[in-house]
PQR file with spaces between the fields and no chain letter, atoms N, CA, C, O and H, PARSE charges and radii, in Angstrom:
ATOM       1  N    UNK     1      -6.319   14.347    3.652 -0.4000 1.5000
ATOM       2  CA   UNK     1      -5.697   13.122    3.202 -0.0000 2.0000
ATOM       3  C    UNK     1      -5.623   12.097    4.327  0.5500 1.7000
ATOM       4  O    UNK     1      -5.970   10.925    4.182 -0.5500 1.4000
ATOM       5  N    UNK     2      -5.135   12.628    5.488 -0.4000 1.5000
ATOM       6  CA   UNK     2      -5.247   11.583    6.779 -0.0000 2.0000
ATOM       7  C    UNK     2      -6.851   10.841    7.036  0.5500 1.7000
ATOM       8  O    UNK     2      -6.767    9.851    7.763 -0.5500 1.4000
ATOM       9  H    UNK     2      -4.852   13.580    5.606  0.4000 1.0000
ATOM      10  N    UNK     3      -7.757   11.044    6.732 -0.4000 1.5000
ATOM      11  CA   UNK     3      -8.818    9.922    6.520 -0.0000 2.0000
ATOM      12  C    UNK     3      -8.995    9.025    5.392  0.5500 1.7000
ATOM      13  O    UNK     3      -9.752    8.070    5.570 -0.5500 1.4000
ATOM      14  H    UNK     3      -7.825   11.847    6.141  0.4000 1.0000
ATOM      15  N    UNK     4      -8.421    9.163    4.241 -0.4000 1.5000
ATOM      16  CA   UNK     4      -8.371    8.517    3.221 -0.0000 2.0000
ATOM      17  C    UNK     4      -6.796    7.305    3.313  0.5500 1.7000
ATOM      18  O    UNK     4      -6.475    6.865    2.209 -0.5500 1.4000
ATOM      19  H    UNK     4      -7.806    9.938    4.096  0.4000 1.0000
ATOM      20  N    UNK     5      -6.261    7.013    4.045 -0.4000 1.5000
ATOM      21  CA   UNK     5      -5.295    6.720    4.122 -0.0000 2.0000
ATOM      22  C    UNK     5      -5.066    5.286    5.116  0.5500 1.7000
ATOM      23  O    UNK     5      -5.304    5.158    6.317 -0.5500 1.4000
ATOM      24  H    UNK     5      -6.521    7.371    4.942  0.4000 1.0000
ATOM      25  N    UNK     6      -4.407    4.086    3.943 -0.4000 1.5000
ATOM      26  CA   UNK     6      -4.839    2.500    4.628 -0.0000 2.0000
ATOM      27  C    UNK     6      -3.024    2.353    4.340  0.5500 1.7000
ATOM      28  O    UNK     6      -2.155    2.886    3.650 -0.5500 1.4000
ATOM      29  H    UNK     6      -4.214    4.191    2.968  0.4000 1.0000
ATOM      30  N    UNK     7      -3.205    0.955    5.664 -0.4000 1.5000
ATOM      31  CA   UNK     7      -2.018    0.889    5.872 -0.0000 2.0000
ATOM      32  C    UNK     7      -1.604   -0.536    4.795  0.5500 1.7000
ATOM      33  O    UNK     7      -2.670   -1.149    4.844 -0.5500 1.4000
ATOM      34  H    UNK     7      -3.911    0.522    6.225  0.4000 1.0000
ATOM      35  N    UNK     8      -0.849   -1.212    4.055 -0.4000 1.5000
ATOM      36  CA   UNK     8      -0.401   -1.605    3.008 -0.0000 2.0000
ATOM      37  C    UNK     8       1.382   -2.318    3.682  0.5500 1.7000
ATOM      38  O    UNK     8       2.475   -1.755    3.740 -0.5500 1.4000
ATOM      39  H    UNK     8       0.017   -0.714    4.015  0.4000 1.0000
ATOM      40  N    UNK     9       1.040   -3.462    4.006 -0.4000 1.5000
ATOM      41  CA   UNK     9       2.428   -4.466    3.979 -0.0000 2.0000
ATOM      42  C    UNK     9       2.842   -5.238    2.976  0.5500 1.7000
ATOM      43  O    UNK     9       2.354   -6.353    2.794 -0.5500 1.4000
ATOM      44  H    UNK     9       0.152   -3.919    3.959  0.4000 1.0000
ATOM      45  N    UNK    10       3.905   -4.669    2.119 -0.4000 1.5000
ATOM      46  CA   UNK    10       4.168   -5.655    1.135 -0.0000 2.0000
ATOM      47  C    UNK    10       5.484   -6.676    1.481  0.5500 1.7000
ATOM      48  O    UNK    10       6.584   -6.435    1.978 -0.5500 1.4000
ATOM      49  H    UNK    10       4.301   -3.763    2.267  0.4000 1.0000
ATOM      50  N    UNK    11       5.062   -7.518    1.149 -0.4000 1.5000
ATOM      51  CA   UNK    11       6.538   -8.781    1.070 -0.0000 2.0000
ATOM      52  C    UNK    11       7.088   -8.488   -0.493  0.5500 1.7000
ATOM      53  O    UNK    11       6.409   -8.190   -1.476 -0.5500 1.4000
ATOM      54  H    UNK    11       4.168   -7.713    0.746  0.4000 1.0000
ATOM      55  N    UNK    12       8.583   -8.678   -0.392 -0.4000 1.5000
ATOM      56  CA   UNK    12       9.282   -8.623   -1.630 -0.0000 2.0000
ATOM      57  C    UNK    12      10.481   -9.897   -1.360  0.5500 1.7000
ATOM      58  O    UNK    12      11.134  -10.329   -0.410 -0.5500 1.4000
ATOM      59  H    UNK    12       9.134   -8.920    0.406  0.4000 1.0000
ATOM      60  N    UNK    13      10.309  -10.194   -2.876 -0.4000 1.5000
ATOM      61  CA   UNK    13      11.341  -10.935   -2.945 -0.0000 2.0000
ATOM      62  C    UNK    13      12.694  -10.521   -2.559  0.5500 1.7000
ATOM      63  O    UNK    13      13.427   -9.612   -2.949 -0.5500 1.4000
ATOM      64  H    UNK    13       9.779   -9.843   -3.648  0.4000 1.0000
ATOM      65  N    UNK    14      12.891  -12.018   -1.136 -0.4000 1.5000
ATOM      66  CA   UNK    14      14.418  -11.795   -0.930 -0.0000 2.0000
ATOM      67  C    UNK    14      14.131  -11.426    0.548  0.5500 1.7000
ATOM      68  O    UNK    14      15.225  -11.320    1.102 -0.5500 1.4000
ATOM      69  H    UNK    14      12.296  -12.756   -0.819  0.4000 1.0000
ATOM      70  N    UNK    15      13.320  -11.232    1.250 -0.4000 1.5000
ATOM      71  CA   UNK    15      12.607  -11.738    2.612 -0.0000 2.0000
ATOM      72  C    UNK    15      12.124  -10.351    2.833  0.5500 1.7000
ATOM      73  O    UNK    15      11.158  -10.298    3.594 -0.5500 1.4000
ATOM      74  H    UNK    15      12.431  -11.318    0.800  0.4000 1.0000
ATOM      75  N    UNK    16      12.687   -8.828    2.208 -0.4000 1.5000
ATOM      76  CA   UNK    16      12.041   -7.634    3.172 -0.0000 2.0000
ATOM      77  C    UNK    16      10.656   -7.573    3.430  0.5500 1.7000
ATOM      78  O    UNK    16      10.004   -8.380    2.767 -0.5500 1.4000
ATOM      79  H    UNK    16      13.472   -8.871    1.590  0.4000 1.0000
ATOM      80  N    UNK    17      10.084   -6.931    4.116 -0.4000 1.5000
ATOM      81  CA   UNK    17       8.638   -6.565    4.759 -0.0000 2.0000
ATOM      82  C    UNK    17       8.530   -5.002    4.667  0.5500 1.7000
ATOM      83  O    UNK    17       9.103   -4.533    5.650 -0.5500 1.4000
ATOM      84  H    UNK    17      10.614   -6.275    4.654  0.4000 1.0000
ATOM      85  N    UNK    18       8.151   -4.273    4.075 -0.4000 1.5000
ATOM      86  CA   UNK    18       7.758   -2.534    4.162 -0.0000 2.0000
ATOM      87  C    UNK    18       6.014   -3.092    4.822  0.5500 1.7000
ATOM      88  O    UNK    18       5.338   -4.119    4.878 -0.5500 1.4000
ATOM      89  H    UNK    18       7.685   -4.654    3.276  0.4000 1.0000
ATOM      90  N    UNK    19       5.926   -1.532    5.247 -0.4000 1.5000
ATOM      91  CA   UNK    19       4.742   -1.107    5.303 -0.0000 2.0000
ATOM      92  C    UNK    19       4.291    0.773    5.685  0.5500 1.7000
ATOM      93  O    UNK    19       4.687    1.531    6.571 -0.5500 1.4000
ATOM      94  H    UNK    19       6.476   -0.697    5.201  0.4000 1.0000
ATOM      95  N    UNK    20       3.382    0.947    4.621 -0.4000 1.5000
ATOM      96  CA   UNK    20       2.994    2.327    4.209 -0.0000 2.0000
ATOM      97  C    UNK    20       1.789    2.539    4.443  0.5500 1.7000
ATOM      98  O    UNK    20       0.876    1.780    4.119 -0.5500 1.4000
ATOM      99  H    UNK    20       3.060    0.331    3.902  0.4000 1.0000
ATOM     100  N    UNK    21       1.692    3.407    4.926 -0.4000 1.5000
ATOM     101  CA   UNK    21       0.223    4.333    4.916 -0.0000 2.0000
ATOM     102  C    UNK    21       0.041    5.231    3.800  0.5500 1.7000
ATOM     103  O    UNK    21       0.540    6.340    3.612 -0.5500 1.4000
ATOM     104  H    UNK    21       2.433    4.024    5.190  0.4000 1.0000
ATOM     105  N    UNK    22      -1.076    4.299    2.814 -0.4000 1.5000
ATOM     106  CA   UNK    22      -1.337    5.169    0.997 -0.0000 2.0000
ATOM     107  C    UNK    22      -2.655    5.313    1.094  0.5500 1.7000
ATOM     108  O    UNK    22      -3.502    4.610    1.646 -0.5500 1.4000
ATOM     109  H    UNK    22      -1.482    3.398    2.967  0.4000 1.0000
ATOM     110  N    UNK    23      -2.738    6.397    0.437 -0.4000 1.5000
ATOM     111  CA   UNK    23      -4.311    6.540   -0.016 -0.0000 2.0000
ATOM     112  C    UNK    23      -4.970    5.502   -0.700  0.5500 1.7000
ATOM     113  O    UNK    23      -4.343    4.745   -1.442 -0.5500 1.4000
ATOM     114  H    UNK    23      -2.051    6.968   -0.011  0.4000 1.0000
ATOM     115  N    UNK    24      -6.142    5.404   -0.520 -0.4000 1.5000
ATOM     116  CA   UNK    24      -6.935    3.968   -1.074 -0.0000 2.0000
ATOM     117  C    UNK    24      -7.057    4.095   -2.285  0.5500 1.7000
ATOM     118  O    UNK    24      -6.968    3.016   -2.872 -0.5500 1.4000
ATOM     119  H    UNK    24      -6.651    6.019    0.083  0.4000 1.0000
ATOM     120  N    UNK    25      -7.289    5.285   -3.168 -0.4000 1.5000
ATOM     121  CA   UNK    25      -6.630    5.481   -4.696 -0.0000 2.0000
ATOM     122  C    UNK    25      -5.427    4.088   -5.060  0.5500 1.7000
ATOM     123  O    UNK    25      -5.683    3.209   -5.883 -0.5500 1.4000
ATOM     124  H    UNK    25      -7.361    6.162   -2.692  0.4000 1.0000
ATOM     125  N    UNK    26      -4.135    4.153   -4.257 -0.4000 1.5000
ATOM     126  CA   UNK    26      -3.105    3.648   -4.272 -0.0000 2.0000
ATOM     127  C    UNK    26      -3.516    2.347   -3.774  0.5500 1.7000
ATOM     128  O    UNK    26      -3.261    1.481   -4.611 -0.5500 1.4000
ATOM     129  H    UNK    26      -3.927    4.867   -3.588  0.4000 1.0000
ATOM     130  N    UNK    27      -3.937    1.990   -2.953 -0.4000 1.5000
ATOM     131  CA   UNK    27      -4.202    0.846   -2.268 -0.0000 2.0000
ATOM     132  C    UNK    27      -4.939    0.247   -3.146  0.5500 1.7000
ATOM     133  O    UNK    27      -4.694   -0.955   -3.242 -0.5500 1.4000
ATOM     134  H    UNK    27      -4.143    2.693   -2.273  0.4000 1.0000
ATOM     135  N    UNK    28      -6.013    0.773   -4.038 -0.4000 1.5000
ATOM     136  CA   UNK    28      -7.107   -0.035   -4.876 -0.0000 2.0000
ATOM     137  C    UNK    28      -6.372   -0.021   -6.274  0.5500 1.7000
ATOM     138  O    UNK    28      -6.952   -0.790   -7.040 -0.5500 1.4000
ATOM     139  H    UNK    28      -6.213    1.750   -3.960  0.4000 1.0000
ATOM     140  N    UNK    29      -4.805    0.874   -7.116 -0.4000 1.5000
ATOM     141  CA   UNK    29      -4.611    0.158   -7.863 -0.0000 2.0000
ATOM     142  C    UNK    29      -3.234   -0.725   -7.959  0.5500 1.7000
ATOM     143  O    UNK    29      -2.615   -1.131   -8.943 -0.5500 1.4000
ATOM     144  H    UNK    29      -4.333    1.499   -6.493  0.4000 1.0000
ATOM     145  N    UNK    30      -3.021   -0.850   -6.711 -0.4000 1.5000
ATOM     146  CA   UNK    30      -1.751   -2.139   -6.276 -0.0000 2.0000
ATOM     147  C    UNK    30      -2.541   -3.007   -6.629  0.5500 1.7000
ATOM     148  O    UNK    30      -2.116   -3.753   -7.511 -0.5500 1.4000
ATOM     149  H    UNK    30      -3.524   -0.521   -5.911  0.4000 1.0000
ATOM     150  N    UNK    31      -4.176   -3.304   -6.034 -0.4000 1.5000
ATOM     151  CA   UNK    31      -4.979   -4.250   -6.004 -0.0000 2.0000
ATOM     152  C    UNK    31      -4.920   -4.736   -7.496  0.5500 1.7000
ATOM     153  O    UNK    31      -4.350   -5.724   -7.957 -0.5500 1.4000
ATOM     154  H    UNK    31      -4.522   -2.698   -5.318  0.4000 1.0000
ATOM     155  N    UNK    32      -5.643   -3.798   -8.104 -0.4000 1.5000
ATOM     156  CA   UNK    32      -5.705   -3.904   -9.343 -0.0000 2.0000
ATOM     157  C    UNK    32      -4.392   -4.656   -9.930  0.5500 1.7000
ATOM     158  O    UNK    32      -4.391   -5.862  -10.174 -0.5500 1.4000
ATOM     159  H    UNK    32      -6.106   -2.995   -7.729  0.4000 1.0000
ATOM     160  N    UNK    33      -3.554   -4.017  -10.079 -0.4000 1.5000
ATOM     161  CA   UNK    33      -2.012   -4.139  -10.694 -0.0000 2.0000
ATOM     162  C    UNK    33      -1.287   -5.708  -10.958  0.5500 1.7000
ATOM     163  O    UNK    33      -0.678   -6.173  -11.921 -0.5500 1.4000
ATOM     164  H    UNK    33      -3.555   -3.037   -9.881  0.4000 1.0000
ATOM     165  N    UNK    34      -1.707   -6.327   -9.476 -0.4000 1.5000
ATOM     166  CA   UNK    34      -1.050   -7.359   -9.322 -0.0000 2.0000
ATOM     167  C    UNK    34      -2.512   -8.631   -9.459  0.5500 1.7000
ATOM     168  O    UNK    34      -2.490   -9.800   -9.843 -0.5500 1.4000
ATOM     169  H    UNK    34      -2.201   -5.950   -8.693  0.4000 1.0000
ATOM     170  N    UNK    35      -3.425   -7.946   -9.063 -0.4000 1.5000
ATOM     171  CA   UNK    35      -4.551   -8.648   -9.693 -0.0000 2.0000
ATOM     172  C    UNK    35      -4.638   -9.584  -11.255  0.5500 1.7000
ATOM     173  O    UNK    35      -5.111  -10.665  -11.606 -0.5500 1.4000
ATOM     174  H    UNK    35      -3.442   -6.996   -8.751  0.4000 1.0000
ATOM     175  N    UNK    36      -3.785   -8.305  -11.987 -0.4000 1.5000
ATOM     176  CA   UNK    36      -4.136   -8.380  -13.749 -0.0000 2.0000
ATOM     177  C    UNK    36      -2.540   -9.123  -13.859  0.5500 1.7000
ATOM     178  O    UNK    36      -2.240   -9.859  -14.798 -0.5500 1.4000
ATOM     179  H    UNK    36      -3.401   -7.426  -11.702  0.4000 1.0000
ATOM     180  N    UNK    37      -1.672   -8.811  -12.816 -0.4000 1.5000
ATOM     181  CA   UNK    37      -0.549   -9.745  -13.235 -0.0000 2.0000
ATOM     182  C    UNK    37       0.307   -8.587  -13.933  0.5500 1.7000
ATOM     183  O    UNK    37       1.206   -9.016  -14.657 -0.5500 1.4000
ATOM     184  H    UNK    37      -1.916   -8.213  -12.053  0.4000 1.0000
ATOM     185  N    UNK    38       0.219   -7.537  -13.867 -0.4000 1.5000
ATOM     186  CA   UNK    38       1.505   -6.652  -14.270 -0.0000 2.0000
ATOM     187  C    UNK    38       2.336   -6.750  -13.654  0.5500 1.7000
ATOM     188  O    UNK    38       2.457   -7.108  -12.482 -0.5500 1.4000
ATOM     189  H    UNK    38      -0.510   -7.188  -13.278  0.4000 1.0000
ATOM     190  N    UNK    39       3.650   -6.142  -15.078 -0.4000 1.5000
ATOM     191  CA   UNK    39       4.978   -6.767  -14.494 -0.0000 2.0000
ATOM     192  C    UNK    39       5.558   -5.524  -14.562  0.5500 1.7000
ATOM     193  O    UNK    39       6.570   -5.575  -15.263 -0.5500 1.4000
ATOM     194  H    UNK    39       3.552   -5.851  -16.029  0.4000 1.0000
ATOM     195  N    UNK    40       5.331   -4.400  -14.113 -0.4000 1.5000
ATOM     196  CA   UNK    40       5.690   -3.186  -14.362 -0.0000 2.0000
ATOM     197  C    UNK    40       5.980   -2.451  -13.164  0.5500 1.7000
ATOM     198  O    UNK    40       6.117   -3.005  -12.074 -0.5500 1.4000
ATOM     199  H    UNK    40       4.509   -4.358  -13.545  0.4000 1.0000
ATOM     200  N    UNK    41       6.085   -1.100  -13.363 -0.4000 1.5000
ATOM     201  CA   UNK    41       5.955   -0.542  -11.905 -0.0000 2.0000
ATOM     202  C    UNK    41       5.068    0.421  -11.567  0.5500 1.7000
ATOM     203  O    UNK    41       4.493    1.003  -12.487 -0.5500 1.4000
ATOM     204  H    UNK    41       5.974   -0.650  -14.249  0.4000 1.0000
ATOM     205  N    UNK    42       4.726    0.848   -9.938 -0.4000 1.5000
ATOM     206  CA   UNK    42       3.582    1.222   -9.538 -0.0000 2.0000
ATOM     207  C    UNK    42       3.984    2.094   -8.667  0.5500 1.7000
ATOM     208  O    UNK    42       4.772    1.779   -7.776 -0.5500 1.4000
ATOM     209  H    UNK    42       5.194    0.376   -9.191  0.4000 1.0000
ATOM     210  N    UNK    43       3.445    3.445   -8.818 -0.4000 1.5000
ATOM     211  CA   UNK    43       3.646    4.403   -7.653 -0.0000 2.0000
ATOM     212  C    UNK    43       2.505    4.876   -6.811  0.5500 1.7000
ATOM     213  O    UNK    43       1.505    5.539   -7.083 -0.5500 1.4000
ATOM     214  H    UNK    43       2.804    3.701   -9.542  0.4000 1.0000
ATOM     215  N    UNK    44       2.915    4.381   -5.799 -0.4000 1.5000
ATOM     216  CA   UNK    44       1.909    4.859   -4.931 -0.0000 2.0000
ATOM     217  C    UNK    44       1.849    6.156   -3.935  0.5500 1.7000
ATOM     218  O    UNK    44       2.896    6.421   -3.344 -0.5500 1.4000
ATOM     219  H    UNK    44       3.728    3.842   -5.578  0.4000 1.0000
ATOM     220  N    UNK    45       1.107    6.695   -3.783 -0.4000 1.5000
ATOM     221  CA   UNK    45       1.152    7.954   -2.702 -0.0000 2.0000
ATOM     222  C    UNK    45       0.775    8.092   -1.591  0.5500 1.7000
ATOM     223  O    UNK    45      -0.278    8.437   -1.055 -0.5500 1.4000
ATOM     224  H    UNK    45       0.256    6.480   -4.263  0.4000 1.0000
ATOM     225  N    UNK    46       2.572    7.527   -1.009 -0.4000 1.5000
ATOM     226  CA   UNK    46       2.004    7.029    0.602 -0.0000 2.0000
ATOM     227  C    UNK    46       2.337    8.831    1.671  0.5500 1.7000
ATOM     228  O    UNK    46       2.865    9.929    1.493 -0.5500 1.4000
ATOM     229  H    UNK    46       3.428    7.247   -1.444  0.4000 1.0000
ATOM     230  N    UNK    47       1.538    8.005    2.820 -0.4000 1.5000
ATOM     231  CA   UNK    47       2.140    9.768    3.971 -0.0000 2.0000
ATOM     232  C    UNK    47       3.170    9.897    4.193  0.5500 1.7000
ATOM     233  O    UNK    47       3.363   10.770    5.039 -0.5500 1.4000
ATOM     234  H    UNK    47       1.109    7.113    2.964  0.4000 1.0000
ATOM     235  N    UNK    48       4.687    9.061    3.546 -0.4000 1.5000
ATOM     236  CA   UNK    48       5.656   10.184    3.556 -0.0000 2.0000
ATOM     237  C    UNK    48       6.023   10.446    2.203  0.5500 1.7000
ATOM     238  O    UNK    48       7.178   10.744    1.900 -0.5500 1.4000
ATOM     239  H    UNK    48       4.531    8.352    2.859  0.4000 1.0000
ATOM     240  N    UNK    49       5.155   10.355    1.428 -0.4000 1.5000
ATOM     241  CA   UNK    49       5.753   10.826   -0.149 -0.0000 2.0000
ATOM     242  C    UNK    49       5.691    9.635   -1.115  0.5500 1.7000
ATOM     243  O    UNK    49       5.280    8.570   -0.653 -0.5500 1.4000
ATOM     244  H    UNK    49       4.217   10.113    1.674  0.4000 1.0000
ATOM     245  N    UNK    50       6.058    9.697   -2.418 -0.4000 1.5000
ATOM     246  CA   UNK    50       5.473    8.610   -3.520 -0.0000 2.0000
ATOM     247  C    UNK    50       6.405    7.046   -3.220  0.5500 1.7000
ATOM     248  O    UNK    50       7.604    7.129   -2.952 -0.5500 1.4000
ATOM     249  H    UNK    50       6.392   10.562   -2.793  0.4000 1.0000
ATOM     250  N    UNK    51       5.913    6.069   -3.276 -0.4000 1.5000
ATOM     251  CA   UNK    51       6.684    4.985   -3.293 -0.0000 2.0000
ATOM     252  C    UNK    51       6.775    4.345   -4.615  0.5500 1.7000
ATOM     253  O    UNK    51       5.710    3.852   -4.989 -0.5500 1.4000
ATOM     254  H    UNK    51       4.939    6.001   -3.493  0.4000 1.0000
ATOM     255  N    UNK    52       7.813    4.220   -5.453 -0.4000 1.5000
ATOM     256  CA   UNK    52       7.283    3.353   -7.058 -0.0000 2.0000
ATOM     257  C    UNK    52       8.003    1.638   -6.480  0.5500 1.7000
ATOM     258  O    UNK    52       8.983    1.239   -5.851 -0.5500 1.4000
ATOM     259  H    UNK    52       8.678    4.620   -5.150  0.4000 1.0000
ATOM     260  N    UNK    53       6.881    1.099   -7.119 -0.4000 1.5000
ATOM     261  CA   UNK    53       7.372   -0.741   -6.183 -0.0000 2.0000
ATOM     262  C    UNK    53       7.695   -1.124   -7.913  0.5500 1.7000
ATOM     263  O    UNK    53       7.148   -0.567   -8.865 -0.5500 1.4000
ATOM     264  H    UNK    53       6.085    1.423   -7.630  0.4000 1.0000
ATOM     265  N    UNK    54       8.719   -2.212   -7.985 -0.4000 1.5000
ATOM     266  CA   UNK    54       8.836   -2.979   -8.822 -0.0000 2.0000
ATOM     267  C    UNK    54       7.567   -3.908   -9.029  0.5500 1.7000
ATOM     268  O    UNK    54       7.769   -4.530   -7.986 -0.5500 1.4000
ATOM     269  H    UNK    54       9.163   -2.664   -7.212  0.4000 1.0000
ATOM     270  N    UNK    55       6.281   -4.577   -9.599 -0.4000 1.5000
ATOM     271  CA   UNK    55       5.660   -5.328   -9.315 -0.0000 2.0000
ATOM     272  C    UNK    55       6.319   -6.590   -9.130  0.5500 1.7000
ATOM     273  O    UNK    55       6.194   -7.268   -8.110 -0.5500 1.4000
ATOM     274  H    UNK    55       6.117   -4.072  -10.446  0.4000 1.0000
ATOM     275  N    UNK    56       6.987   -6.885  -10.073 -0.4000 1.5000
ATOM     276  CA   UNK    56       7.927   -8.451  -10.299 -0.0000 2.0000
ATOM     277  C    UNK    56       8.340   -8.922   -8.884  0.5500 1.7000
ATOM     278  O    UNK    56       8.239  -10.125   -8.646 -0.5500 1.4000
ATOM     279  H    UNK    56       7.088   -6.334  -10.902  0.4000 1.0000
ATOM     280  N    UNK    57       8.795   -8.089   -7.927 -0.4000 1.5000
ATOM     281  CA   UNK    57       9.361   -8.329   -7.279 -0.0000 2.0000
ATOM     282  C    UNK    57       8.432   -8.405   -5.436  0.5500 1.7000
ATOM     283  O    UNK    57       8.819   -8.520   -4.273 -0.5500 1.4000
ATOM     284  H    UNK    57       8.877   -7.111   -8.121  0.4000 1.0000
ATOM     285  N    UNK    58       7.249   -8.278   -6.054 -0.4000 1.5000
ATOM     286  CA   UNK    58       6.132   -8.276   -4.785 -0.0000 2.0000
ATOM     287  C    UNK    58       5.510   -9.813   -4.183  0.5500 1.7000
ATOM     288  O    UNK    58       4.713  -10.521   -4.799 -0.5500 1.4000
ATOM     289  H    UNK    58       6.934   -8.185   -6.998  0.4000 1.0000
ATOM     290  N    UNK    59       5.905  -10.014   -3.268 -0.4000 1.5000
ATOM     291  CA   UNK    59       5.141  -11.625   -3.248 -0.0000 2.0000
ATOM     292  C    UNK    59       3.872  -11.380   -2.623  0.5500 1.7000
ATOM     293  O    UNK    59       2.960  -12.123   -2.985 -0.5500 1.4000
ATOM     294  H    UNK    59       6.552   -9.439   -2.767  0.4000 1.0000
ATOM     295  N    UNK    60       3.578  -10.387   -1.651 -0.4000 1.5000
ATOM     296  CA   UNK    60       2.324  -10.447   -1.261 -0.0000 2.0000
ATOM     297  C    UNK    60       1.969   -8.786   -0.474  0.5500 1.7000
ATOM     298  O    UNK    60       2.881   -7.985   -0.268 -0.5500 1.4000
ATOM     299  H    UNK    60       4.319   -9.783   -1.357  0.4000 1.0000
ATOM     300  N    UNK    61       0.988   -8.590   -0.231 -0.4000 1.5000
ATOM     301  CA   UNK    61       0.490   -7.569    0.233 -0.0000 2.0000
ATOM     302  C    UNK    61      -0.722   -8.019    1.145  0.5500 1.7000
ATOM     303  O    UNK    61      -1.657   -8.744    0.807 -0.5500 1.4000
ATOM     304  H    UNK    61       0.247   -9.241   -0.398  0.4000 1.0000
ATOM     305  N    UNK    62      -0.493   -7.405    2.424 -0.4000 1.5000
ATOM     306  CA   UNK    62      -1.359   -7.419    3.307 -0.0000 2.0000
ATOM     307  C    UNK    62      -2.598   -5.741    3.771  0.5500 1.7000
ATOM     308  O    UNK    62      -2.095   -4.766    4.330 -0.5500 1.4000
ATOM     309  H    UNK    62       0.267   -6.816    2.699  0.4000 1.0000
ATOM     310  N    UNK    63      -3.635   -5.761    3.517 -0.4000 1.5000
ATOM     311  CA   UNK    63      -4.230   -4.360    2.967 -0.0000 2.0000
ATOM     312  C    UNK    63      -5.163   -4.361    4.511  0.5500 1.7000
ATOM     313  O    UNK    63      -6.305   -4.811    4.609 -0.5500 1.4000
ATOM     314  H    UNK    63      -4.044   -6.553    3.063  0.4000 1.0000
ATOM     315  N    UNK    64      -4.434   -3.800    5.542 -0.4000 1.5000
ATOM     316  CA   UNK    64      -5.318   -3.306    6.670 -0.0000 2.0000
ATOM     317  C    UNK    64      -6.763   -2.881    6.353  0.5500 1.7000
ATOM     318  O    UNK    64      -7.214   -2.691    5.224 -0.5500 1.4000
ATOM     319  H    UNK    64      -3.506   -3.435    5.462  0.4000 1.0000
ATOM     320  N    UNK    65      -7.596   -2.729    7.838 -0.4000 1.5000
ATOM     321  CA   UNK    65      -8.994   -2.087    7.663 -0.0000 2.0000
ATOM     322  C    UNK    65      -8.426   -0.265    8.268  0.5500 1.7000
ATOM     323  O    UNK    65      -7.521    0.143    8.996 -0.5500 1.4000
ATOM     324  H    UNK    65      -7.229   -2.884    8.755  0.4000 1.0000
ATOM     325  N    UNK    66      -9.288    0.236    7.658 -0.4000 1.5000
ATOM     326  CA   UNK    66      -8.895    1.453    8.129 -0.0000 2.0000
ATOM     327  C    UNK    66      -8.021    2.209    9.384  0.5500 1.7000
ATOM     328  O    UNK    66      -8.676    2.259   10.426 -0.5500 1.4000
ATOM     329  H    UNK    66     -10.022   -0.096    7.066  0.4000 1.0000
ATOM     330  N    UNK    67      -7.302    2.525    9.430 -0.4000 1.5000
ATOM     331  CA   UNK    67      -6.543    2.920   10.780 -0.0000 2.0000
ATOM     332  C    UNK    67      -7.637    3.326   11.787  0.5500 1.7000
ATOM     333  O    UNK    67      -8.546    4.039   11.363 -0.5500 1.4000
ATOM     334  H    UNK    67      -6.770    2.485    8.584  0.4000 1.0000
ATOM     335  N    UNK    68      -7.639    3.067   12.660 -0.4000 1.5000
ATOM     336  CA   UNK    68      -8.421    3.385   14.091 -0.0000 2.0000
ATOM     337  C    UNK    68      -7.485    3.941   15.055  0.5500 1.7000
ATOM     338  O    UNK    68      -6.377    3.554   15.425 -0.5500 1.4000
ATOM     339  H    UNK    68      -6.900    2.488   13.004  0.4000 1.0000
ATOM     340  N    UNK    69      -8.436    5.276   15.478 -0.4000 1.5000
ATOM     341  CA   UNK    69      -7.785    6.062   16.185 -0.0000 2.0000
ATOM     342  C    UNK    69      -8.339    5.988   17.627  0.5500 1.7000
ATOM     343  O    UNK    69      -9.424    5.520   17.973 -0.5500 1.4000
ATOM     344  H    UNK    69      -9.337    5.590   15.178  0.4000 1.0000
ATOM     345  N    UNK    70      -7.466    6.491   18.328 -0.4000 1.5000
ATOM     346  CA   UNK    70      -7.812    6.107   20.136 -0.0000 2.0000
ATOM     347  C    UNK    70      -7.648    8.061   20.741  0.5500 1.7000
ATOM     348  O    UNK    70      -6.955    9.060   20.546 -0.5500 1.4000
ATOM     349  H    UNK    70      -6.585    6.870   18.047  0.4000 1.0000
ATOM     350  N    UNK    71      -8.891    7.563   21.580 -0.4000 1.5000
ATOM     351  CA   UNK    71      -9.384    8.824   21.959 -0.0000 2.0000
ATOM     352  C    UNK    71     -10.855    9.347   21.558  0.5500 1.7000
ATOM     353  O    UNK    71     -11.630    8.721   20.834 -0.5500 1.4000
ATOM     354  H    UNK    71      -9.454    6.752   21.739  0.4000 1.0000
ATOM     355  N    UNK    72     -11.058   10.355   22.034 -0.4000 1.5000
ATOM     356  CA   UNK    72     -12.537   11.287   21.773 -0.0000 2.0000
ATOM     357  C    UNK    72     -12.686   11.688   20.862  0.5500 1.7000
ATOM     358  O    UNK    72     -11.572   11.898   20.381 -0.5500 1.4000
ATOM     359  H    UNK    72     -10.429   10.864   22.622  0.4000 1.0000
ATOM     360  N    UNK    73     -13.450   11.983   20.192 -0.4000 1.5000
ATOM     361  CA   UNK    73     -13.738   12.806   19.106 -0.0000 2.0000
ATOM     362  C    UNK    73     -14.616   14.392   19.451  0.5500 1.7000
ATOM     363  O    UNK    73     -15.352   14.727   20.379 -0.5500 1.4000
ATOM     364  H    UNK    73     -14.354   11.812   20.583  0.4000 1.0000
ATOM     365  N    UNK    74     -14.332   14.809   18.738 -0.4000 1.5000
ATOM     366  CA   UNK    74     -15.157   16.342   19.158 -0.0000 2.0000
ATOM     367  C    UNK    74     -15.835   16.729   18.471  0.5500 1.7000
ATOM     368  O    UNK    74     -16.428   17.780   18.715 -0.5500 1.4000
ATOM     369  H    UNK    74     -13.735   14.537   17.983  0.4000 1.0000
């Protein structure tokens, strides 16, 4: 799961800022979700466990490029 996994900043109404590391499953149907304008809710499956977001209440989402890791590989 740790290679499949993008980092996701949402703004919500009322000034907070989160940000999660979800699988791109999750990441591609937030995309979707708020794309089509649903007003519902959405659970996503981030690395510490499920997040369900209100959509209504999302003003924006910022969708990182893949996490990059520092160091060697073997």
């Amino acid at each position: 799961m740790a290679d499949d996994l993008i980092r996701v900043e949402i703004g919500f109404a009322g000034g907070q800022i989160l940000s999660w590391l979800v699988t791109a499953d999750s990441a591609d149907a937030l995309d979707r979700n708020l794309g089509a304008g649903a007003s519902s809710t959405l659970a996503l499956d981030a690395q510490e466990g499920t997040v369900t977001l209100v959509l209504d209440r999302v003003l924006y989402v910022k969708r990182y490029a893949r996490e990059s890791r520092v160091g060697f590989a073997n």
